[in-house]
C-alpha positions in Angstrom: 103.6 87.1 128.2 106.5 89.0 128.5 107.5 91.5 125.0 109.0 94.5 124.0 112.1 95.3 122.6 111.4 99.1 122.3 111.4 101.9 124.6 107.5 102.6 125.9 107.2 105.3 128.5 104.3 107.0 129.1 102.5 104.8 130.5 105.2 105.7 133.8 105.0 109.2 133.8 102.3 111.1 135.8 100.5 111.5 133.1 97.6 114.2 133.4 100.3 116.5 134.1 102.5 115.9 131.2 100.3 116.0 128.8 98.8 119.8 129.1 102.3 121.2 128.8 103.2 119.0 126.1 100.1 120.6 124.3 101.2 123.7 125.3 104.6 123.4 123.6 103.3 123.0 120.4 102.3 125.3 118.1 99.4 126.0 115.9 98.6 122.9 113.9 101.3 121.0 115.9 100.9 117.7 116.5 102.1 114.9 119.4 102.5 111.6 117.6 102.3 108.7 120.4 103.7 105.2 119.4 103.2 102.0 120.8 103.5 98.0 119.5 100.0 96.5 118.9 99.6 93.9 121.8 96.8 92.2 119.6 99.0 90.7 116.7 99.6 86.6 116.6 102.8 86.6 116.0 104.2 82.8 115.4 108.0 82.1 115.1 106.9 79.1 111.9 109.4 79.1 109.3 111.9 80.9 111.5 115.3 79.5 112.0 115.8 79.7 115.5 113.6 78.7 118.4 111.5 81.2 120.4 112.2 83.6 123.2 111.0 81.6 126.2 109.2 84.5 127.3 107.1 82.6 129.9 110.1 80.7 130.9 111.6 84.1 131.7 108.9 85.9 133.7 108.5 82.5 135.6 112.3 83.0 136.6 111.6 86.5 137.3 109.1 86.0 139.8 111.0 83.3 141.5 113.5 86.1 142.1 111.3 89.1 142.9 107.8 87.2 143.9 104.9 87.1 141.8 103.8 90.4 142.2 104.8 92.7 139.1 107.4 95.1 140.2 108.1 99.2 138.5 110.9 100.2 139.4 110.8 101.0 143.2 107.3 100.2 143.6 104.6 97.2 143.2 102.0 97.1 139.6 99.4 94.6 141.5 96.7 95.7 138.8 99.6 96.0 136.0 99.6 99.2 134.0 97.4 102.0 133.2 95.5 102.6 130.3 93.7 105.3 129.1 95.6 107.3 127.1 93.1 108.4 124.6 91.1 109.8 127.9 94.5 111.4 129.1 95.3 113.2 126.0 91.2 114.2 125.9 91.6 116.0 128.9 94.3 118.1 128.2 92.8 118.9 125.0 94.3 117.4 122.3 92.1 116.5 119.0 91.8 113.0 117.3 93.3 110.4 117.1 94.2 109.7 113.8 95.7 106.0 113.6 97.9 104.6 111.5 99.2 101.3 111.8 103.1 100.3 110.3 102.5 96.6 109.7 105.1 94.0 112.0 105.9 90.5 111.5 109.1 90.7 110.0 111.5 88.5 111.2 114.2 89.3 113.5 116.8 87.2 115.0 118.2 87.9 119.1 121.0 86.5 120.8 121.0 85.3 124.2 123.3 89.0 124.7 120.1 90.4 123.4 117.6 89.1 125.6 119.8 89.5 129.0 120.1 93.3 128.0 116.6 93.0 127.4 115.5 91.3 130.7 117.3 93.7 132.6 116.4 96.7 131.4 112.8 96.3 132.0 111.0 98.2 134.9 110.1 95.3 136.7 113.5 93.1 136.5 115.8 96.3 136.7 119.3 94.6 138.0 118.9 96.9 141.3 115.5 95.0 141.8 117.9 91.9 142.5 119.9 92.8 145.8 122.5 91.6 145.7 121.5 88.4 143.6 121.9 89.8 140.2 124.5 87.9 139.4 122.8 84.3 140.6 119.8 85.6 138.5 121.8 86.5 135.0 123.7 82.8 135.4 120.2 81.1 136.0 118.6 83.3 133.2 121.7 82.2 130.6 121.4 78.6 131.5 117.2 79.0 130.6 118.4 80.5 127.9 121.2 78.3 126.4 118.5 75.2 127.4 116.2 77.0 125.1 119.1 77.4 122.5 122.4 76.1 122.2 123.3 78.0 119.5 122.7 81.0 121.5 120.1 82.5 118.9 116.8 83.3 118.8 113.5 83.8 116.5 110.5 86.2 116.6 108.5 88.3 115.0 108.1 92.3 115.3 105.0 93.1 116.4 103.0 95.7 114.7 102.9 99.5 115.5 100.3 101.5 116.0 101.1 105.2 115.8 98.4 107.7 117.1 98.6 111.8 115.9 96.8 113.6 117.9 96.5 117.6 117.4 96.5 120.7 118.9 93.8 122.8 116.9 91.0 120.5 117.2 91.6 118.8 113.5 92.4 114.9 113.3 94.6 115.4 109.6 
């Protein structure tokens, strides 16, 4: 299922080598916090007053566009994302983590506005993905969307965060 309304990044980067220097930049006692939305909640739009993001609905239309494989920008995710931060950070010597977790499920509303901007500005539905069909794809995308709601609004819950601190001198405070 497609989610996210907030900017995740490092998953991208290369990441071995940015880690080390970020270490480097810190100083004594410093710490790099690393935040990300906890994929694990079950979050239900019940009681909400608007109908949910067709989030399946979308990537299906997404994929009818750009084939099934999951696009990044440029390139092709067949095996989806990397994980292994906690290893990544381990290597370039950072301490911990210490986890603390910002509780979601507050409601939030979206309008249709909300979730084009959204769509497009993911990696793998970028509008320059689209040659020369973006605007084909954001007419079918609004009618999907205005099916789904004809009020033009939307329901969902934030998800939760997870925020990890990890340290520079070898302590998990």
């Amino acid at each position: 299922m497609l989610r996210g309304w907030w900017a995740e990044s490092f998953h991208w980067m290369d990441r071995d080598l940015v880690a080390a220097p970020l270490r480097d930049m810190l100083r004594p006692g410093g710490a790099l916090v690393h935040i990300s939305d906890l994929r694990t909640d079950e979050l239900t739009v019940d009681g909400l007053p608007h109908p949910a993001v067709p989030y399946t609905a979308v990537d299906e239309l997404v994929k009818r566009y750009l084939g099934p494989v999951r696009r990044a920008g440029r390139g092709l995710l067949p095996q989806g994302t990397p994980g292994g931060e906690a290893e990544v950070f381990a290597r370039a010597g950072f301490s911990g983590p210490r986890r603390l977790l910002v509780p979601g499920g507050q409601a939030l509303e979206r309008a249709s506005d909300d979730v084009v901007a959204w769509v497009f500005s993911m990696s793998f539905s970028a509008p320059h993905l689209f040659d020369g069909r973006r605007d084909r794809f954001e007419e079918d995308l609004r009618r999907l969307l205005r099916k789904a709601s004809p009020s033009g609004l939307f329901s969902e819950r934030g998800p939760s965060t997870e925020v990890f601190l990890r340290r520079k001198d070898g302590t998990a405070r």
